[in-house]
C-alpha positions as CSV (number, residue, x, y, z in Angstrom):
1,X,-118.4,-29.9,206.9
2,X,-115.4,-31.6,208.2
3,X,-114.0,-34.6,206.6
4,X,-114.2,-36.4,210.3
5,X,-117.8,-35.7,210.2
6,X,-117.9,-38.5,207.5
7,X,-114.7,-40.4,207.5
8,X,-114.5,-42.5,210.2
9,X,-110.5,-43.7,211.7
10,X,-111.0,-46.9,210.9
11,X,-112.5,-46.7,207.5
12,X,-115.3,-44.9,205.3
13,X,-118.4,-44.7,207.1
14,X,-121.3,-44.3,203.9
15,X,-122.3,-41.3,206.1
16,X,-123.8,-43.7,209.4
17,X,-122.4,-45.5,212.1
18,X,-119.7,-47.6,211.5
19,X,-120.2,-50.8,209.3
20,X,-120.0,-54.2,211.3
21,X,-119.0,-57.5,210.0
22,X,-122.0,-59.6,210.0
23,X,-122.1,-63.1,211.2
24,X,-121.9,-66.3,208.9
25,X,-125.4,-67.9,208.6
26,X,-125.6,-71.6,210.4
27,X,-126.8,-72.9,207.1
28,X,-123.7,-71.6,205.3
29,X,-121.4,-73.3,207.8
30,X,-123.4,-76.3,207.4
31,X,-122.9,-76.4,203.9
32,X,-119.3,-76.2,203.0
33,X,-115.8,-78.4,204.3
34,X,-114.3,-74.8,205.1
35,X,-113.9,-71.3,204.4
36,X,-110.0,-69.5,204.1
37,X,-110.1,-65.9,205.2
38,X,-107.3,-63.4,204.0
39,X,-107.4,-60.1,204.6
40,X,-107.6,-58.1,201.6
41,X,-108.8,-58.9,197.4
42,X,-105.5,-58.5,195.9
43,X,-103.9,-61.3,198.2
44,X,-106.8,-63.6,197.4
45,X,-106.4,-63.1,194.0
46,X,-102.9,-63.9,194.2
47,X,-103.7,-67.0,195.8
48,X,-106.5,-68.0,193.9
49,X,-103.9,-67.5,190.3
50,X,-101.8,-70.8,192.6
51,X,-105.2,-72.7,193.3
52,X,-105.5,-72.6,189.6
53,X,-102.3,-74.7,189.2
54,X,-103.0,-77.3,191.2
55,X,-103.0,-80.2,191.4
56,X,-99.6,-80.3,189.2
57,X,-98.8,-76.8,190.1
58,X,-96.4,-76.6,187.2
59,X,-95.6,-72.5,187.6
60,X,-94.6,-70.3,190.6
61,X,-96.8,-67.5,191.4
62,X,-95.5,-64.8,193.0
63,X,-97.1,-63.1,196.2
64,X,-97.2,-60.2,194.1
65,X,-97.2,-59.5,190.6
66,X,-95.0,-56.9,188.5
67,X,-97.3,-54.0,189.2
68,X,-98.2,-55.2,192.8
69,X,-100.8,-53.1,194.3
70,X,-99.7,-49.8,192.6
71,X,-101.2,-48.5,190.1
72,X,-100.5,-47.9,186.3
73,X,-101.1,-46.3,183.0
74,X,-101.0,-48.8,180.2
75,X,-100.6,-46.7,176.9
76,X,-100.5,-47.0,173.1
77,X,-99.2,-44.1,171.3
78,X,-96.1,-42.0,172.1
79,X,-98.7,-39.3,171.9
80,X,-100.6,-40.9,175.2
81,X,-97.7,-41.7,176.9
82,X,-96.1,-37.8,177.2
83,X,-99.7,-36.9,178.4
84,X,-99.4,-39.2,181.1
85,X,-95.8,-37.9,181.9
86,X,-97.1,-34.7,182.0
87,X,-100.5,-35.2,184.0
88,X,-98.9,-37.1,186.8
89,X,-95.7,-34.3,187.1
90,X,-98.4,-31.4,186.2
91,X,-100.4,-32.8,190.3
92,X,-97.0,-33.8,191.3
93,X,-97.2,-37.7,191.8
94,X,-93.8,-39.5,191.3
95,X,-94.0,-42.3,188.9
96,X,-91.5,-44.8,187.3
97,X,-91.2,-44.8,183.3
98,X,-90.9,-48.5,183.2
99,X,-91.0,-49.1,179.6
100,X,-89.9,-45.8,177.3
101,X,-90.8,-47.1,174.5
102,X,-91.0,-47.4,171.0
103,X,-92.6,-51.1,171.4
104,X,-91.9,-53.8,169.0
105,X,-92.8,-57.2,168.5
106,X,-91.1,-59.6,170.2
107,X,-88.8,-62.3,168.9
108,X,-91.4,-65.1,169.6
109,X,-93.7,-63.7,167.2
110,X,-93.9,-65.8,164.4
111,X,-93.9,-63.6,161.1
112,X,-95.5,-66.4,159.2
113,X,-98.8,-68.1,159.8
114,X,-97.8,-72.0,160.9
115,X,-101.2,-73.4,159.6
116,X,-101.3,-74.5,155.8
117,X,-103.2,-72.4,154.0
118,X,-106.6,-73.9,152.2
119,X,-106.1,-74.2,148.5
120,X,-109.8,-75.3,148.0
121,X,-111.4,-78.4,147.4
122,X,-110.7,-80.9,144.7
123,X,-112.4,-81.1,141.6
């Protein structure tokens, strides 16, 4: 089997004819002030993290985050991070070591607890 026998140009078939849009029910229309169309998840979730600001929008959001679309391994231990190194150069993907690590707390991180500790009550 050839891979054009299932993958269709335009996208992935599930094996039939090409999937159609449907149409938006009357009742649907009917029901709402208005519907926003983008054209792919990531960009609506972008947009949707600047709806969330509103009215006061206080913060920027930017049309993409940090990682973007791309992909990434998050890890823990030095241990897991030199087996991701060596996964992704052992099937020859090119990657970006963003952070090398060793991790540390940052300097915002308060190193005593700011609530007064209970000492019981009187009595």
């Amino acid at each position: 089997m050839r891979a054009k026998e299932f993958l269709g140009e335009a996208g992935f078939t599930y094996g039939r004819a090409t999937l159609k849009r449907g149409k938006v029910p009357h009742n649907f229309k009917d029901s709402t002030v208005g519907t926003i169309r983008n054209s792919g998840y990531y960009d609506l979730y972008r947009a949707t993290l600047a709806m969330a600001g509103y009215p006061d929008n206080e913060h920027d959001v930017d049309p993409s985050s940090w990682a973007g679309s791309d992909g990434y391994v998050l890890t823990y231990t030095p241990e897991e991070h030199e087996m991701a190194k060596k996964a992704f150069e052992k099937v020859g993907i090119e990657y970006s070591d963003d952070s090398p690590g060793p991790s540390h707390e940052s300097d915002a991180i308060n190193i005593e607890s700011p609530v007064k500790p209970f000492k019981g009550y009187p009595r």
